[in-house]
C-alpha positions in Angstrom: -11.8 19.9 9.2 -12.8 19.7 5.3 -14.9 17.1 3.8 -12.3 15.7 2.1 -10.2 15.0 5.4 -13.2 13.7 7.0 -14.1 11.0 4.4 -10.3 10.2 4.1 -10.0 9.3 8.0 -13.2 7.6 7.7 -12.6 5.4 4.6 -9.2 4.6 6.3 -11.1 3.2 9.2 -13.5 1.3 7.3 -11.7 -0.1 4.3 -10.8 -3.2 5.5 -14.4 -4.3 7.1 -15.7 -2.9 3.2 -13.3 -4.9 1.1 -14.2 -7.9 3.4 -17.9 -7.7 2.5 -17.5 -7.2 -0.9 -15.0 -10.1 -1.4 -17.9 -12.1 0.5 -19.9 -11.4 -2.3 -17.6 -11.5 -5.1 -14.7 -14.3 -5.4 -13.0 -12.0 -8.4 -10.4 -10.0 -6.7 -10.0 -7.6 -9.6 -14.1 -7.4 -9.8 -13.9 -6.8 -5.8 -11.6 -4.1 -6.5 -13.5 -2.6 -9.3 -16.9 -3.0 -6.8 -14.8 -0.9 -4.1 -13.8 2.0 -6.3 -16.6 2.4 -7.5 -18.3 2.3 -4.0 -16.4 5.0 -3.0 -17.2 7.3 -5.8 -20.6 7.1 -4.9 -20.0 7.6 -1.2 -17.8 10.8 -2.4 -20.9 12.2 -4.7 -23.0 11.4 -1.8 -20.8 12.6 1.1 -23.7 15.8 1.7 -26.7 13.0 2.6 -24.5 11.9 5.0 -26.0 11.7 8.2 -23.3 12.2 10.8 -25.3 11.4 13.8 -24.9 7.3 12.0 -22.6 5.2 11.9 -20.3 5.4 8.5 -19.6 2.0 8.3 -23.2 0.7 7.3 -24.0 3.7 5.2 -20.8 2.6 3.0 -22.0 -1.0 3.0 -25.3 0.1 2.1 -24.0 1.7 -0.8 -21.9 -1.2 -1.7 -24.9 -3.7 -1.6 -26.6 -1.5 -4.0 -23.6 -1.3 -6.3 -23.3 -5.3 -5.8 -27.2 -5.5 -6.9 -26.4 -3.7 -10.0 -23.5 -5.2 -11.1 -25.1 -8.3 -10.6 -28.4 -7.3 -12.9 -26.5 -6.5 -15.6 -24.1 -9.6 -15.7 -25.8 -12.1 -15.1 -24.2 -14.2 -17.8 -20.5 -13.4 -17.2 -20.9 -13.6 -13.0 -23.0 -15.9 -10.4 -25.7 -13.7 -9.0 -25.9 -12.6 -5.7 -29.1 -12.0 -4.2 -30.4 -9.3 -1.9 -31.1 -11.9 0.6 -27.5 -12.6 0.5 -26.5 -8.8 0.7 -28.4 -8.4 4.2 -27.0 -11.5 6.1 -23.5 -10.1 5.0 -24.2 -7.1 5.8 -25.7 -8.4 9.3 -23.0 -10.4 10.2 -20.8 -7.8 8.9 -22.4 -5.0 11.5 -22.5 -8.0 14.4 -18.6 -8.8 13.8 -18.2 -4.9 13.4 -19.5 -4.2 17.0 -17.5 -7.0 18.8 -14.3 -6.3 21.0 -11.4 -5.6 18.8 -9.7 -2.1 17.7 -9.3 -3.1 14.1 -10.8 -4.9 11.4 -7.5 -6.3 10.7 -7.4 -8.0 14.4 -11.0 -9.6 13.8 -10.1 -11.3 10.7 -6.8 -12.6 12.6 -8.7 -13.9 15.1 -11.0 -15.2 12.2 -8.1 -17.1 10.7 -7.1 -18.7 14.4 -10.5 -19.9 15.1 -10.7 -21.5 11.6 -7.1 -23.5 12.6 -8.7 -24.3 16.2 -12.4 -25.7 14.5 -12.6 -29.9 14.7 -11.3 -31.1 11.8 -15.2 -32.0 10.4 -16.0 -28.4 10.5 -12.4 -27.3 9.0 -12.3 -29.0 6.1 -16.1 -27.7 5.1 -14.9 -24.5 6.4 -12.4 -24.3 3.5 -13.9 -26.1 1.2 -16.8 -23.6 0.8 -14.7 -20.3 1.6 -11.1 -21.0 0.6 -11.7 -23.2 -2.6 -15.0 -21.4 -3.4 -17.0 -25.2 -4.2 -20.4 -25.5 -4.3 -22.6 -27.1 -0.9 -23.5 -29.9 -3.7 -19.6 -30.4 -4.6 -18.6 -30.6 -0.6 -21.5 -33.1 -0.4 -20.0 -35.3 -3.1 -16.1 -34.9 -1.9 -17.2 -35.4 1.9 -20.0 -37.9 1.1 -22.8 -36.1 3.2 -26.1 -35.2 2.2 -26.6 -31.4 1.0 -28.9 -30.8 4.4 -25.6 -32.3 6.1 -23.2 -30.0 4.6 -25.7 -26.8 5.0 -25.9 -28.4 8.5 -22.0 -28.7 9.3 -21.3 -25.0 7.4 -23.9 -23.1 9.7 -22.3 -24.7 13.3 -19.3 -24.3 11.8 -19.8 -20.1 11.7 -21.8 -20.7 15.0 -18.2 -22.3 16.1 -16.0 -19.2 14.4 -18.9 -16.5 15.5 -18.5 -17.7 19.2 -14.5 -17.9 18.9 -14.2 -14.7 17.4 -16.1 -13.3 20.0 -14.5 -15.0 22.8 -10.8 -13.8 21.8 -11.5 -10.6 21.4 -12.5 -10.1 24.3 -9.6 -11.3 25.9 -7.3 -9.4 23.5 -4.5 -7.6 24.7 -6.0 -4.3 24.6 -9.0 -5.1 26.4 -8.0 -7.1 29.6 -9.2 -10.5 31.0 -12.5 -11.3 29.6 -15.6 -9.7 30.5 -17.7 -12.5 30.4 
């Protein structure tokens, strides 16, 4: 099999989990987009340090925080910054969500959407307030009248919540019999 057909099938695979990360980072859809392509030129040009005994899937979001971090350096004026910091706790709940149950990226962020529909109402509406309507922690505090180190508070159980959730359903999914746990 050529190189070509080999970064095809893999950036098939992987797409979905890549586009997720870098929409993470960047609310623009046409600015993800942009962040994407140009991610996979580099990946292309640097198919040959490729180190097949790896797993592709962080090597592409490697490459994609590193695009991220430049984009961000030089427009720091037109776009909010997002720092390295940032980067690696995607990227680390991106690898931890990446290794659960579950054949497809697709089927994770399904499962993603029912937990966020199954979360107490509290957690729900902070839930979507940060991710859906893209406010600040400051602008939740003021529309749900908690303190900022309440809303940070609520936000981070509510992940713990979808984290456990996620988890728990896919193992259950179809594919993969009665739970293992």
């Amino acid at each position: 099999m050529e190189a070509a057909e080999v970064f095809e099938i893999l950036v098939r695979e992987n797409a979905d989990m890549l586009i997720t990360f870098i929409r993470a980072a960047v609310r623009d859809d046409s600015l993800a987009d942009d962040i994407f392509q140009e991610t996979m030129l580099v990946a292309w040009r640097r198919l040959g340090s490729y180190d097949r005994d790896r797993p592709f899937a962080p090597w592409l979001r490697g490459i994609a925080r590193r695009v991220l971090l430049a984009h961000f350096r030089g427009n720091r004026r037109q776009f909010y910054t997002c720092s390295e910091m940032v980067l690696e706790r995607l990227d680390t709940w991106t690898a931890s969500l990446e290794q659960s149950q579950g054949d497809t990226w697709q089927e994770k962020l399904e499962a993603l959407d029912d937990c966020i529909t199954r979360l107490p109402t509290h957690y729900r509406v902070a839930i979507q307030a940060r991710y859906e309507r893209d406010l600040t922690h400051d602008r939740i505090a003021e529309e749900l009248g908690l303190s900022l180190p309440g809303v940070k508070k609520r936000l981070q159980r509510a992940r713990e919540r979808l984290f456990d959730c996620i988890e728990r359903k896919l193992r259950r999914s179809p594919q993969h019999g009665v739970a293992t746990s």
